[in-house]
Structure formats: C-alpha cells, structure tokens
mmCIF file of the N, C-alpha and C atoms, coordinates in Angstrom:
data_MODEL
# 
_entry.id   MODEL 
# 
loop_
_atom_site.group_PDB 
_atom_site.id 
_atom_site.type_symbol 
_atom_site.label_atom_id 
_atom_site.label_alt_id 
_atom_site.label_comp_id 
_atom_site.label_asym_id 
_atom_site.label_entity_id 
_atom_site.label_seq_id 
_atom_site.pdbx_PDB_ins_code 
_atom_site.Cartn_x 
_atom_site.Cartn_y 
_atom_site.Cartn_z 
_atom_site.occupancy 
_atom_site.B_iso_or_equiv 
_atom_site.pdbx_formal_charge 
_atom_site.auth_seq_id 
_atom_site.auth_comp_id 
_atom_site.auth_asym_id 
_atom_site.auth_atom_id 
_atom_site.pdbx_PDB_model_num 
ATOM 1   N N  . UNK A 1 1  ? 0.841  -1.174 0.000  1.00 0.00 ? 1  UNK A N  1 
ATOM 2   C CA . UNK A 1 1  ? 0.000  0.000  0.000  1.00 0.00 ? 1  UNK A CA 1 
ATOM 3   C C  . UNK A 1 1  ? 0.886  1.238  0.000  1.00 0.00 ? 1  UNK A C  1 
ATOM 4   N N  . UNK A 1 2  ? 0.409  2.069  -0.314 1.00 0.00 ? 2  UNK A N  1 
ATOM 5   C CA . UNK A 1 2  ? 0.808  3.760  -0.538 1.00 0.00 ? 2  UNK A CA 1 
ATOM 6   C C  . UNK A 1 2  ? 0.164  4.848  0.508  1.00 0.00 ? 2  UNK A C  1 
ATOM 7   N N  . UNK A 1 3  ? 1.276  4.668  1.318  1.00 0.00 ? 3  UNK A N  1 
ATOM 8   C CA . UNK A 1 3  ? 0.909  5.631  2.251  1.00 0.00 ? 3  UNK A CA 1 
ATOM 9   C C  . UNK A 1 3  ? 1.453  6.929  2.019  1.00 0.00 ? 3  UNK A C  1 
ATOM 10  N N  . UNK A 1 4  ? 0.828  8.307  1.785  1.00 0.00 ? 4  UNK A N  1 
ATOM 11  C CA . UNK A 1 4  ? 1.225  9.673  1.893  1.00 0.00 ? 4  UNK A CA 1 
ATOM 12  C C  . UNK A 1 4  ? 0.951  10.583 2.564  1.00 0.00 ? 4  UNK A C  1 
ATOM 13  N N  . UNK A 1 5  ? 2.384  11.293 3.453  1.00 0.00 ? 5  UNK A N  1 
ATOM 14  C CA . UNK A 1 5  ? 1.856  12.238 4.348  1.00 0.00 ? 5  UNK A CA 1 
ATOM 15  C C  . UNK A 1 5  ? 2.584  12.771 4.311  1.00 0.00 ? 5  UNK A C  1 
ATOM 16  N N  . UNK A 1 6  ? 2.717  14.309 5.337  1.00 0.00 ? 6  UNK A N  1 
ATOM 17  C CA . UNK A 1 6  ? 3.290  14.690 5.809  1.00 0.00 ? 6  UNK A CA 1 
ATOM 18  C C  . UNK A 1 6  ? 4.340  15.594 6.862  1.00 0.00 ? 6  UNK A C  1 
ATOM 19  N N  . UNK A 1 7  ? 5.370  15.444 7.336  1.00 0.00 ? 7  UNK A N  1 
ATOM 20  C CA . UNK A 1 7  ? 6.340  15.727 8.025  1.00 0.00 ? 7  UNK A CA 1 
ATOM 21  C C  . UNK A 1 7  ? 7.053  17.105 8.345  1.00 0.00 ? 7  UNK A C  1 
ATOM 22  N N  . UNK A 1 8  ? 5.643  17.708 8.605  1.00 0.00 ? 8  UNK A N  1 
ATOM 23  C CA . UNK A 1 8  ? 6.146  19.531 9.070  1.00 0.00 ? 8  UNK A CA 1 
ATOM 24  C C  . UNK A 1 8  ? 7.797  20.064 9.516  1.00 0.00 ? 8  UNK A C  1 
ATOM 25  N N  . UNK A 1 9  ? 8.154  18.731 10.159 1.00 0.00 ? 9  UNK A N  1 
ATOM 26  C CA . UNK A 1 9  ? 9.482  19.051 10.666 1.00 0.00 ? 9  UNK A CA 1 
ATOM 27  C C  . UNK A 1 9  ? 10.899 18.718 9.713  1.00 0.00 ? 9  UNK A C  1 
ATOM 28  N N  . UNK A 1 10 ? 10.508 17.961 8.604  1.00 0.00 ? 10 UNK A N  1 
ATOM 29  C CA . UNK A 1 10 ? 11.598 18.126 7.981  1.00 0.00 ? 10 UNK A CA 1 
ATOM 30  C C  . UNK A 1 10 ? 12.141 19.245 7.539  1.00 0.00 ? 10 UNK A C  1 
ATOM 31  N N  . UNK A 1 11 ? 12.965 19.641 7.570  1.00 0.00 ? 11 UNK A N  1 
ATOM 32  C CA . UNK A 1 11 ? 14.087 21.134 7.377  1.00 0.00 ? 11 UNK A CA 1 
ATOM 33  C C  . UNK A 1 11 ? 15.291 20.749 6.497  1.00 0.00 ? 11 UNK A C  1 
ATOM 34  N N  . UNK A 1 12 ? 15.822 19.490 6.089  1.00 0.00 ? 12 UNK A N  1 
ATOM 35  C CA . UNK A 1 12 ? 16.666 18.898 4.627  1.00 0.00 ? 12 UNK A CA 1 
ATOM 36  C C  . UNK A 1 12 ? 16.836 17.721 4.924  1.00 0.00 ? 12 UNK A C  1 
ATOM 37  N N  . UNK A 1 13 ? 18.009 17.764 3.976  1.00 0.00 ? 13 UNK A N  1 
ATOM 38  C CA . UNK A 1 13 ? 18.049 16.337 3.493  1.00 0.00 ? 13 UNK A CA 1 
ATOM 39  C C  . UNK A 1 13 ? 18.220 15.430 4.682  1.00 0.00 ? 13 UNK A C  1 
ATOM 40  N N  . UNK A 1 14 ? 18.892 15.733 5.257  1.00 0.00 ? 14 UNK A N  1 
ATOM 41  C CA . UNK A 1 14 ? 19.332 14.565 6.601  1.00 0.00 ? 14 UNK A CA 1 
ATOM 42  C C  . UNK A 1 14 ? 17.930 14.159 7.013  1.00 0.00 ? 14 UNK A C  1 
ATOM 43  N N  . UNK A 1 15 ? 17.546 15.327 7.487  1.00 0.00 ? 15 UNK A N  1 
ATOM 44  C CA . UNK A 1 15 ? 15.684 14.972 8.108  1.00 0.00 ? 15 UNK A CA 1 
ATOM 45  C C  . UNK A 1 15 ? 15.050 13.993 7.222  1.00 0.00 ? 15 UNK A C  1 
ATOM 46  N N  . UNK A 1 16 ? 15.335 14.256 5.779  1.00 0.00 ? 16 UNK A N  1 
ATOM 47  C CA . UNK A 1 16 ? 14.707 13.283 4.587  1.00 0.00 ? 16 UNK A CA 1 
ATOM 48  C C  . UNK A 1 16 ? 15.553 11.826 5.222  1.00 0.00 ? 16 UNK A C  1 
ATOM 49  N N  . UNK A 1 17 ? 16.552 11.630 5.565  1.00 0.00 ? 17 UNK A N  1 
ATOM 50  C CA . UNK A 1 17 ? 17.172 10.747 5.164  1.00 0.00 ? 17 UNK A CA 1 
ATOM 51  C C  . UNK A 1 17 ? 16.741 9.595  6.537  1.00 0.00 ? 17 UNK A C  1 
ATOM 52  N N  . UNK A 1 18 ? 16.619 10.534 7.543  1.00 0.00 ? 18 UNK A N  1 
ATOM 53  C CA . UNK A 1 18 ? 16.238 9.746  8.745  1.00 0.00 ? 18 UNK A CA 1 
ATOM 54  C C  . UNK A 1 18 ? 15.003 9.226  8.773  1.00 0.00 ? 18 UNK A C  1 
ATOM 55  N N  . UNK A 1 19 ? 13.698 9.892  7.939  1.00 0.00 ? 19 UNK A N  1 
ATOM 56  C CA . UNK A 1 19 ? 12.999 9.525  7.741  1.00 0.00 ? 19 UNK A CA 1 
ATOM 57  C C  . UNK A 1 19 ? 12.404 8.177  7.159  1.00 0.00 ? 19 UNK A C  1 
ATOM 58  N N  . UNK A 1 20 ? 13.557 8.191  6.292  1.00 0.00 ? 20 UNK A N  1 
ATOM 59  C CA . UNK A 1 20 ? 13.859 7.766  4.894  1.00 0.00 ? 20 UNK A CA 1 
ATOM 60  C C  . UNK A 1 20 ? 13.937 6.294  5.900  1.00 0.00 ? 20 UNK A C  1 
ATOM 61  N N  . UNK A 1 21 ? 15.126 6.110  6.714  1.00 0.00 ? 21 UNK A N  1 
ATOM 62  C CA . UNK A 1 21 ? 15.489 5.058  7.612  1.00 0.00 ? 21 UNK A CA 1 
ATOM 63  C C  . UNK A 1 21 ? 14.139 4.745  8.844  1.00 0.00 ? 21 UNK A C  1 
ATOM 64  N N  . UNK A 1 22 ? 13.374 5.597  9.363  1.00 0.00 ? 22 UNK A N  1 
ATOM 65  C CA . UNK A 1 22 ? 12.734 4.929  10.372 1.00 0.00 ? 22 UNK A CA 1 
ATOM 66  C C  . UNK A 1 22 ? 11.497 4.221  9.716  1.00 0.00 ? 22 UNK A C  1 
ATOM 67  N N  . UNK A 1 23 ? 10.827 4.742  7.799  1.00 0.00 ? 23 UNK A N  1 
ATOM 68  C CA . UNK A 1 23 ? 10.256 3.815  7.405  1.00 0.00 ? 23 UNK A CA 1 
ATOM 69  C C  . UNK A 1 23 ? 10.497 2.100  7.315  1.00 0.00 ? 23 UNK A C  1 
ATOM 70  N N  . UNK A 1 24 ? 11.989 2.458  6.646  1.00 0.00 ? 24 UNK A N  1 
ATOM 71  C CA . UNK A 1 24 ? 12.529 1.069  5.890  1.00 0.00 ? 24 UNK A CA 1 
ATOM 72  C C  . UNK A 1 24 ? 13.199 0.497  7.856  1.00 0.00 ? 24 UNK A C  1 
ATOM 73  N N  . UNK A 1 25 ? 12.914 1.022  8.236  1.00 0.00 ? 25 UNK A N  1 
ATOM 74  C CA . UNK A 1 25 ? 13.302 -0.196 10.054 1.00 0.00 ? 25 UNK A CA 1 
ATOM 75  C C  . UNK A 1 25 ? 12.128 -0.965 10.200 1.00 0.00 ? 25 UNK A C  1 
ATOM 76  N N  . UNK A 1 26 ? 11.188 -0.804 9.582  1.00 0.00 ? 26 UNK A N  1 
ATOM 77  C CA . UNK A 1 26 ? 9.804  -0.952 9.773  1.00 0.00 ? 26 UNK A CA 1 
ATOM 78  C C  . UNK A 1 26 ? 8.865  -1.884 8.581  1.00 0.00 ? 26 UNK A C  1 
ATOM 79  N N  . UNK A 1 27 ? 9.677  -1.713 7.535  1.00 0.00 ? 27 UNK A N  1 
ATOM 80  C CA . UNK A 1 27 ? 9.971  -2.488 6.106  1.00 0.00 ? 27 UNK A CA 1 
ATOM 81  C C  . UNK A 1 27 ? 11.150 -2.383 5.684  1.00 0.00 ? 27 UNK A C  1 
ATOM 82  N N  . UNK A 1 28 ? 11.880 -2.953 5.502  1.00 0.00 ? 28 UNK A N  1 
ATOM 83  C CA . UNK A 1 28 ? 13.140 -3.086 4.597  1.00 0.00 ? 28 UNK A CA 1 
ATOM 84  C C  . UNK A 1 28 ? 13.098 -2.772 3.459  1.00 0.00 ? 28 UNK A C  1 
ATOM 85  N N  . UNK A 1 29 ? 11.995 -3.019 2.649  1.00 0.00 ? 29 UNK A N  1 
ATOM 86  C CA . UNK A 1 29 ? 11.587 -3.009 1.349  1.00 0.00 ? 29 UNK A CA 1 
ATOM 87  C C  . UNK A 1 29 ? 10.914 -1.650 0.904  1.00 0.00 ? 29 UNK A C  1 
ATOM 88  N N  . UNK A 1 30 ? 11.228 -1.097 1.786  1.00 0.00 ? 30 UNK A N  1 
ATOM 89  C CA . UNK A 1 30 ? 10.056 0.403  1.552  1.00 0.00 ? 30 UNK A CA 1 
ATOM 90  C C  . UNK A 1 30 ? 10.716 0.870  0.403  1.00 0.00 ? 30 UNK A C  1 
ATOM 91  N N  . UNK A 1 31 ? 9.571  1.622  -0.321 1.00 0.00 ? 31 UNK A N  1 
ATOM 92  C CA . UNK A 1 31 ? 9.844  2.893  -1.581 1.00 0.00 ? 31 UNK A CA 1 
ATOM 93  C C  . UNK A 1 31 ? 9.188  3.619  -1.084 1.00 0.00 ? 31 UNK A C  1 
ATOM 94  N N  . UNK A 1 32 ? 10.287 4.557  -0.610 1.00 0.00 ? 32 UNK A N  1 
ATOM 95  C CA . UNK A 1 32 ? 10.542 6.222  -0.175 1.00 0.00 ? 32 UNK A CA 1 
ATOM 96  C C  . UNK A 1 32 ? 10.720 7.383  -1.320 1.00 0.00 ? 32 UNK A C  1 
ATOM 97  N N  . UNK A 1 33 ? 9.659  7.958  -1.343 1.00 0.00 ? 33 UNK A N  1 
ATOM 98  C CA . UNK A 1 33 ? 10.087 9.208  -2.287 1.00 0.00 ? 33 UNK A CA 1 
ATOM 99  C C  . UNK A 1 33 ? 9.948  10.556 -1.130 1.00 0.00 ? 33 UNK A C  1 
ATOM 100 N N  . UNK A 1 34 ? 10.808 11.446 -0.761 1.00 0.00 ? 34 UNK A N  1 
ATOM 101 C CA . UNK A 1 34 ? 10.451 12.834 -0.348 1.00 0.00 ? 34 UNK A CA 1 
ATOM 102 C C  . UNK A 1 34 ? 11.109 13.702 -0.942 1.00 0.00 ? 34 UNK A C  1 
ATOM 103 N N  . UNK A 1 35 ? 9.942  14.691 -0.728 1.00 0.00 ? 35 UNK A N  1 
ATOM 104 C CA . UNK A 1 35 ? 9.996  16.072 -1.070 1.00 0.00 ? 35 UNK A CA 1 
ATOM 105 C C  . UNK A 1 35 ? 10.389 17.315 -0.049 1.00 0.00 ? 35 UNK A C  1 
ATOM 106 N N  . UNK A 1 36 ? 11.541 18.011 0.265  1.00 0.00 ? 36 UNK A N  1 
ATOM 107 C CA . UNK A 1 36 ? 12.185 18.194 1.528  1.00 0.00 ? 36 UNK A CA 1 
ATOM 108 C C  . UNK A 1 36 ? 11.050 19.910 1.740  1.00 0.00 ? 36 UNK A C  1 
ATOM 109 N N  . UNK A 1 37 ? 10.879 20.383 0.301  1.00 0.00 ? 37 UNK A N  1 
ATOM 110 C CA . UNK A 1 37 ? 10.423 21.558 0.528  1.00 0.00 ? 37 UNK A CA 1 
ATOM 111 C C  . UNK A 1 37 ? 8.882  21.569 0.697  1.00 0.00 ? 37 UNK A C  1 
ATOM 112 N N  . UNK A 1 38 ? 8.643  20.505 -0.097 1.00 0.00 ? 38 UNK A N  1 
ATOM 113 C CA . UNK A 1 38 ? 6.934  20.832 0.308  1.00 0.00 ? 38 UNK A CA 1 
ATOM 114 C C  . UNK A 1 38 ? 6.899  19.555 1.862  1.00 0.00 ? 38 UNK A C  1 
ATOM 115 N N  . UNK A 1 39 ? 7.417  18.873 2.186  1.00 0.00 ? 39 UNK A N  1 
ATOM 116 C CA . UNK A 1 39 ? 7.748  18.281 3.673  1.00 0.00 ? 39 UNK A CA 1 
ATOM 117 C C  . UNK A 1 39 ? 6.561  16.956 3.149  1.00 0.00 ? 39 UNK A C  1 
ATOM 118 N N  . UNK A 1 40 ? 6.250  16.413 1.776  1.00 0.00 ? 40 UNK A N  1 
ATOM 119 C CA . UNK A 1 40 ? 5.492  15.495 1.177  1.00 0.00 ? 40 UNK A CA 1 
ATOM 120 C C  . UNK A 1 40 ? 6.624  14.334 1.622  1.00 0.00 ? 40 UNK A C  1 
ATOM 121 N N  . UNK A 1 41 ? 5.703  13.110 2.060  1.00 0.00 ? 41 UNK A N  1 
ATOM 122 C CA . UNK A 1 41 ? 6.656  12.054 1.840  1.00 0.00 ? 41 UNK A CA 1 
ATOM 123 C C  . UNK A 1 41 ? 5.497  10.525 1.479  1.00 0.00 ? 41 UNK A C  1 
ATOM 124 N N  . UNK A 1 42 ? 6.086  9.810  -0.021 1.00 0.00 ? 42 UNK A N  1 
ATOM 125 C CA . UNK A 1 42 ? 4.925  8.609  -0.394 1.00 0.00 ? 42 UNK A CA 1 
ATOM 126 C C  . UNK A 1 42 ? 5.783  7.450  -0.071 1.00 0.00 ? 42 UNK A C  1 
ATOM 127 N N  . UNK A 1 43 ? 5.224  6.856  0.737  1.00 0.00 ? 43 UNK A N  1 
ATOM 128 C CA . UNK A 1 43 ? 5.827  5.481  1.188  1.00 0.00 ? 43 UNK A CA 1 
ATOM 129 C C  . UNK A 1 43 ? 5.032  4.136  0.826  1.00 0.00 ? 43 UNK A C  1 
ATOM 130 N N  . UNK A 1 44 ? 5.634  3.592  -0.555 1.00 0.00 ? 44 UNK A N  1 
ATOM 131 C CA . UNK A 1 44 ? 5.129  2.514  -0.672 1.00 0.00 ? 44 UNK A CA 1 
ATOM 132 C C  . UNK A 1 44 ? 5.792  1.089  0.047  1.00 0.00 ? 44 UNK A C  1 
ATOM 133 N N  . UNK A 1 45 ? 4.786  0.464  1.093  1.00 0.00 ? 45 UNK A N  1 
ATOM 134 C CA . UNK A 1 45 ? 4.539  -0.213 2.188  1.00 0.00 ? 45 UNK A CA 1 
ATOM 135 C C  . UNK A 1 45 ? 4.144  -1.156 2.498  1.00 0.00 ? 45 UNK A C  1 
ATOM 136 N N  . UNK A 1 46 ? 4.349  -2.016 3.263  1.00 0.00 ? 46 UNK A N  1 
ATOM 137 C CA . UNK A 1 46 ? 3.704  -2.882 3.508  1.00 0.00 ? 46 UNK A CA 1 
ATOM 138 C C  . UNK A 1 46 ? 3.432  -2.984 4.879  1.00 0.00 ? 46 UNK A C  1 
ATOM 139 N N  . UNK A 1 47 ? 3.534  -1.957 5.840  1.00 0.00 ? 47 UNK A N  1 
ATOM 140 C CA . UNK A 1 47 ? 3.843  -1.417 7.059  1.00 0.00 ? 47 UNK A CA 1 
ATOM 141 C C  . UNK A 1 47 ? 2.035  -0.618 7.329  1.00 0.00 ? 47 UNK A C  1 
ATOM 142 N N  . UNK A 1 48 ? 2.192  -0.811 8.360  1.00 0.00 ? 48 UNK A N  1 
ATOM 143 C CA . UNK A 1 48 ? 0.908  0.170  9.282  1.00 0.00 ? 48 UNK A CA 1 
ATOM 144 C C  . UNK A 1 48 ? 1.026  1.321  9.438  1.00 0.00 ? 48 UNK A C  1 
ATOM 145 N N  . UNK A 1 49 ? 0.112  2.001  9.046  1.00 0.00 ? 49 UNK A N  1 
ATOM 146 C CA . UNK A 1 49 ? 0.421  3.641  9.213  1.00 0.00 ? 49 UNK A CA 1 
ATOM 147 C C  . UNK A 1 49 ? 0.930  4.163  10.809 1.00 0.00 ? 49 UNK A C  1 
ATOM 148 N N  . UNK A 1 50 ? 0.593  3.050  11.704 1.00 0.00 ? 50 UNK A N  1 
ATOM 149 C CA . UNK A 1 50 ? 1.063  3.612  13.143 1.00 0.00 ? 50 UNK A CA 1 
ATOM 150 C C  . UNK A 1 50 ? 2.367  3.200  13.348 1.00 0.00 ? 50 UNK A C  1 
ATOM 151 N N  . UNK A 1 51 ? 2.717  2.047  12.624 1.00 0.00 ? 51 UNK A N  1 
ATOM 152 C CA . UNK A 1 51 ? 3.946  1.626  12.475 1.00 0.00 ? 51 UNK A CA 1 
ATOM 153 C C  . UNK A 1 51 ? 4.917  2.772  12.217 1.00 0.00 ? 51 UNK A C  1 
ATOM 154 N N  . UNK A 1 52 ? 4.550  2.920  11.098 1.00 0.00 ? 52 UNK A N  1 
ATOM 155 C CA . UNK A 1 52 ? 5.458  3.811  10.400 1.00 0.00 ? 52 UNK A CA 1 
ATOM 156 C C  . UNK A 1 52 ? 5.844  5.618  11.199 1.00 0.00 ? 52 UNK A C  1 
ATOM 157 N N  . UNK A 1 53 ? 4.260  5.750  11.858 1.00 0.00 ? 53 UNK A N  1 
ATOM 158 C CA . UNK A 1 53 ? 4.091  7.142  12.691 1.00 0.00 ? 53 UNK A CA 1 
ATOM 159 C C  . UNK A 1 53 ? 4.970  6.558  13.987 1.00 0.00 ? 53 UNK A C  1 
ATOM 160 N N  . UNK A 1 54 ? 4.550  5.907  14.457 1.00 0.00 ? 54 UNK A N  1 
ATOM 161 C CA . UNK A 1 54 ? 6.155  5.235  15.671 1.00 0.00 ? 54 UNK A CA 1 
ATOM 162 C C  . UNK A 1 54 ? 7.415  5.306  15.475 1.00 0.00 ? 54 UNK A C  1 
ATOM 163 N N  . UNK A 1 55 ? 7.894  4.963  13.972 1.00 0.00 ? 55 UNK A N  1 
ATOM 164 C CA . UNK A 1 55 ? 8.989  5.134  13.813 1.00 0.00 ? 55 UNK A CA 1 
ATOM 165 C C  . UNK A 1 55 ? 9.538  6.500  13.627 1.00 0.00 ? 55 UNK A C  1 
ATOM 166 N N  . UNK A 1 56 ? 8.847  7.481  12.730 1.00 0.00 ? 56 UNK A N  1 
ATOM 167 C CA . UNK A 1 56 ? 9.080  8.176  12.536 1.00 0.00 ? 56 UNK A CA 1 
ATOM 168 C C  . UNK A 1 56 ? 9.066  9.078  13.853 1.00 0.00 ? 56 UNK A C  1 
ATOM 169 N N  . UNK A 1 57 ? 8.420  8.870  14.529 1.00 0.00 ? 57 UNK A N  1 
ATOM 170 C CA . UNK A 1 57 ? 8.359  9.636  16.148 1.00 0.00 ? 57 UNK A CA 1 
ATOM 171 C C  . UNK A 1 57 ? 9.661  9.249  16.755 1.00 0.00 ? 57 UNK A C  1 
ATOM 172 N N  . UNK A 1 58 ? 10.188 8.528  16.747 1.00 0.00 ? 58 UNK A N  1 
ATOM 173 C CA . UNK A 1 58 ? 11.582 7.726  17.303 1.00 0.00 ? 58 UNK A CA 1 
ATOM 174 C C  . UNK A 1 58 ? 12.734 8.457  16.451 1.00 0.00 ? 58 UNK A C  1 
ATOM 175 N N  . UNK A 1 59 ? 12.476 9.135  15.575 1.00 0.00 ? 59 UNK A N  1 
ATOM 176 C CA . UNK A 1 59 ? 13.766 9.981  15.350 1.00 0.00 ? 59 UNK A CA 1 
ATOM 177 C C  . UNK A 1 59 ? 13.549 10.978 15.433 1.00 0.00 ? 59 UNK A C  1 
ATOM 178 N N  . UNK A 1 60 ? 12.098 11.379 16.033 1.00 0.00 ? 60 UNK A N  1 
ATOM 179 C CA . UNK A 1 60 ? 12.156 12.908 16.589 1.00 0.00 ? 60 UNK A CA 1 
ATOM 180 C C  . UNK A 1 60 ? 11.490 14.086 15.550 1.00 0.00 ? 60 UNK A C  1 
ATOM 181 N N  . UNK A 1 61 ? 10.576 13.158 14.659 1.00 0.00 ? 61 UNK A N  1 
ATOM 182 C CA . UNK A 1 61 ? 9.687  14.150 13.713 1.00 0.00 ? 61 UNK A CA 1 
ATOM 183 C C  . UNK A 1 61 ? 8.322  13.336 13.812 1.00 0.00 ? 61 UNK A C  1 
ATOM 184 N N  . UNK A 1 62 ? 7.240  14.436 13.509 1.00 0.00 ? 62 UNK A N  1 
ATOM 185 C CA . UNK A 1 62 ? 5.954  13.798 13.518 1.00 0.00 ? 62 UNK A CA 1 
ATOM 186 C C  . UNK A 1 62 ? 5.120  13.741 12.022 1.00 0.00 ? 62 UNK A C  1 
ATOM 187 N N  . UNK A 1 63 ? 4.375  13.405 11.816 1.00 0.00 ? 63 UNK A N  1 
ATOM 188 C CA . UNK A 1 63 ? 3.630  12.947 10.757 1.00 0.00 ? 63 UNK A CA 1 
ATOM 189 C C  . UNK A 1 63 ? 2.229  14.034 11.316 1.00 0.00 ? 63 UNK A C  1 
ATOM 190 N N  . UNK A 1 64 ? 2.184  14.910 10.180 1.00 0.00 ? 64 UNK A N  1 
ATOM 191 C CA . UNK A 1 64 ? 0.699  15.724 10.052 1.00 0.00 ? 64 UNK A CA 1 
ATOM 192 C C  . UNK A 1 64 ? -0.157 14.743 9.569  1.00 0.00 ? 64 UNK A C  1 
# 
C-alpha cells in the first residue's frame, strides 16, 4: 500500500534521510520518495500507518 503524508518538521536532506530510515526499520523493502520543501513524503509499504508514525516519532519528527 501507498501511504502519503506529511512531516512539518523536515528542514533537509538529513531529516529526509532519517525519515527515509525509520520507514525502511519498519519495512526493509520500503519505496521512499520525499519532497524536503513541500515536507510530502509517499511510502510505498507494507507497514501500518502507526507503524510507520512510531517510527518516525523515534527519530524525533511527527507525521501531520
């Protein structure tokens, strides 16, 4: 599935990149696309959207 949201707190690439990592901890297999300026991120998944909002909370950004 295709989950899209997004991540008010990303501010660049690193933020992209950590992101990028607390999906795929959560799937290995994830396809990550982000967008750093509009703070868009499409995660194709096989992961739970709370899953994925857990992880991403664990590096210290939240999911709008």
């Amino acid at each position: 599935m295709t989950l899209q949201f997004k991540v008010p707190s990303m501010k660049c690439e690193g933020c992209a990149d950590a992101v990028t990592e607390a999906i795929q901890s959560v799937d290995a297999g994830a396809k990550v696309e982000i967008d750093v300026d509009s703070k868009a991120v499409s995660a194709e998944t096989s992961a739970t959207v709370d899953a994925v909002r857990e992880a991403i909370a664990a590096k210290g950004h939240t999911m709008a």
